[in-house]
N, C-alpha and C positions, 0 to 999 in steps of 0.2 A: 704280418706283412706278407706280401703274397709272391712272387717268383719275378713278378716284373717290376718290384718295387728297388729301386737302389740305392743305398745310402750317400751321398755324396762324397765322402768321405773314405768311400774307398778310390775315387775316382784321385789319381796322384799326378806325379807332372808326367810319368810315363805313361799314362791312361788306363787305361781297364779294359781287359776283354771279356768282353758278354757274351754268352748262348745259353738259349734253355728253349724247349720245348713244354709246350701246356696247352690242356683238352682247351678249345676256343670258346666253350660256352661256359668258360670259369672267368671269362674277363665279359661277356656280353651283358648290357647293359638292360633292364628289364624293362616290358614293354617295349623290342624292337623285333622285329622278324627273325625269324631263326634262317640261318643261312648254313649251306650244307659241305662243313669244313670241321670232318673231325678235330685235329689238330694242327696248330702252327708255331713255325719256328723261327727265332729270331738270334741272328749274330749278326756280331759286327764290334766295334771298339768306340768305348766312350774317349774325349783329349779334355783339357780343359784350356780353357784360355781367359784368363781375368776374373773375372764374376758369371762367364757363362760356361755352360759343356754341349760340345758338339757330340750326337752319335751317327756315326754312318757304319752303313750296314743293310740288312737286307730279311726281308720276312716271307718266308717259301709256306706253300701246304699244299691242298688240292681239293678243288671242287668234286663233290659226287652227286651226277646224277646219272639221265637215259642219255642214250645217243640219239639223238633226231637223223640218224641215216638208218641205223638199223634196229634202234629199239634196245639197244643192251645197254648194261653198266657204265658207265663212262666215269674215269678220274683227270678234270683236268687239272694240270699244277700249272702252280704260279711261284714266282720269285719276282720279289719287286725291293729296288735298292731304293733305300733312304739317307736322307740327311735331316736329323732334328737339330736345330739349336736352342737351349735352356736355359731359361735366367729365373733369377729367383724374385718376382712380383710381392705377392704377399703373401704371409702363410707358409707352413713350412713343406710343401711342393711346386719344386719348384714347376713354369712352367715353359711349354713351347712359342716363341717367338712369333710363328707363323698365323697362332689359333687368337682367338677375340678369349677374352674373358669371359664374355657367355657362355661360350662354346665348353671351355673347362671345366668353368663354374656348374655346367648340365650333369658334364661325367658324373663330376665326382660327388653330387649332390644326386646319382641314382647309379649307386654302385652296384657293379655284377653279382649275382646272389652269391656265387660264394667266392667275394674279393672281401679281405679283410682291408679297413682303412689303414693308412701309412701312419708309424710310429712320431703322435706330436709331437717328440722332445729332440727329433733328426731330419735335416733337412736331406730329403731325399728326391727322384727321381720317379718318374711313374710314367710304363711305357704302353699301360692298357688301351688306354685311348686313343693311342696312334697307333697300336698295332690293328686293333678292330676298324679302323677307321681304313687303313690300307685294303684290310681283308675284305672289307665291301665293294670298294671299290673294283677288287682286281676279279670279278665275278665274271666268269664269260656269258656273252652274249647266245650263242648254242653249245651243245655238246655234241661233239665229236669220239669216239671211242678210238680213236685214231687216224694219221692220213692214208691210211690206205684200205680205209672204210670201204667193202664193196655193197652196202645197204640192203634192202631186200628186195626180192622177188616181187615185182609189181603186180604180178597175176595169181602167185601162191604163198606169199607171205614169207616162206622160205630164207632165213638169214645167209648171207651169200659169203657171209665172213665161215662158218661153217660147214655149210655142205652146196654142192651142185644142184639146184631142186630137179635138173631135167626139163623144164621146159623150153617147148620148142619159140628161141629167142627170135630166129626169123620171122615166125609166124606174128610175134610180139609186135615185132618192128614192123611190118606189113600193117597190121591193124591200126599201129596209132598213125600213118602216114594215110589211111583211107580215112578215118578220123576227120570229117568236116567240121565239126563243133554246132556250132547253132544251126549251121546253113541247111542242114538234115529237116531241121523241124518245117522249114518251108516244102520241103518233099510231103513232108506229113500231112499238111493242109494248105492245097491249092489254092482251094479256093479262097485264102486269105493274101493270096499275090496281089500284088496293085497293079494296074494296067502296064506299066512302064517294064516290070517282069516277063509279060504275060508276052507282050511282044519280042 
């Protein structure tokens, strides 16, 4: 049984407090894209109520990649709060309210390579599939190394979060403001002006 699997049965009328951390490509389901989140953490408190269990709580970790301002390391985090509610369908896990039966039926029918299946003879809980499912989702759009990114040197490469390159930034700004863009190429060839130019 694997670290996100739960027994029911410890869930009581006072509820359960959950946390655990675990490496994220020990619940990734195979055949999906590797996404670049060492590890992620999940707390929060199981309740019950009748025949179903609510968990709310909240699943943190952090993206690693480049920074698209200056080229370095970048970790972004995430925290994202949840609510599952669980009922027991068929089989002994149980499952989330919110998801299709196909949907379940995929997980658990192409388990993470190394997720052990849940113990037949206890009805338990299983929170792989919604953790991974969050983790994809909360993926940012770029990477930032931070907000007070000064990116680099547009003329010498120069990362500006570390050293001053020196260059003369006047002279920078001069140039991209003489900067016509295409209108230069008609200087280039005249005689490609059309009369309505010309005059």
């Amino acid at each position: 049984m694997n670290n996100l699997t739960i027994p029911i049965s410890c869930i009581g009328g006072d509820g359960y407090e959950f946390e655990e951390c675990i490496p994220l490509e020990s619940i990734q389901p195979p055949d999906t894209p590797a996404v670049t989140v060492g590890s992620v953490c999940i707390s929060g408190r199981f309740t019950k109520f009748r025949e179903s269990y609510t968990f709310r709580g909240r699943v943190t970790g952090a993206y690693h990649g480049t920074c698209c301002q200056c080229l370095a390391s970048a970790d972004v985090p995430f925290c994202v709060q949840v609510r599952w509610i669980f009922e027991k369908i068929s089989g002994n896990v149980l499952k989330e309210i919110s998801r299709s039966q196909e949907e379940t039926d995929f997980f658990y029918s192409h388990p993470a390579k190394n997720a052990s299946a849940p113990a037949a003879q206890e009805d338990v809980i299983c929170l792989a599939p919604y953790v991974w499912e969050e983790v994809v989702f909360a993926e940012p759009y770029t990477y930032v190394c931070g907000p007070d990114c000064k990116g680099v040197c547009g003329r010498c490469g120069t990362n500006l979060n570390h050293n001053d390159c020196g260059c003369d930034k006047e002279k920078e700004s001069q140039h991209l403001n003489d900067n016509q863009g295409l209108s230069a190429l008609a200087k280039m060839f005249p005689e490609l002006q059309s009369d309505k130019n010309k005059e």
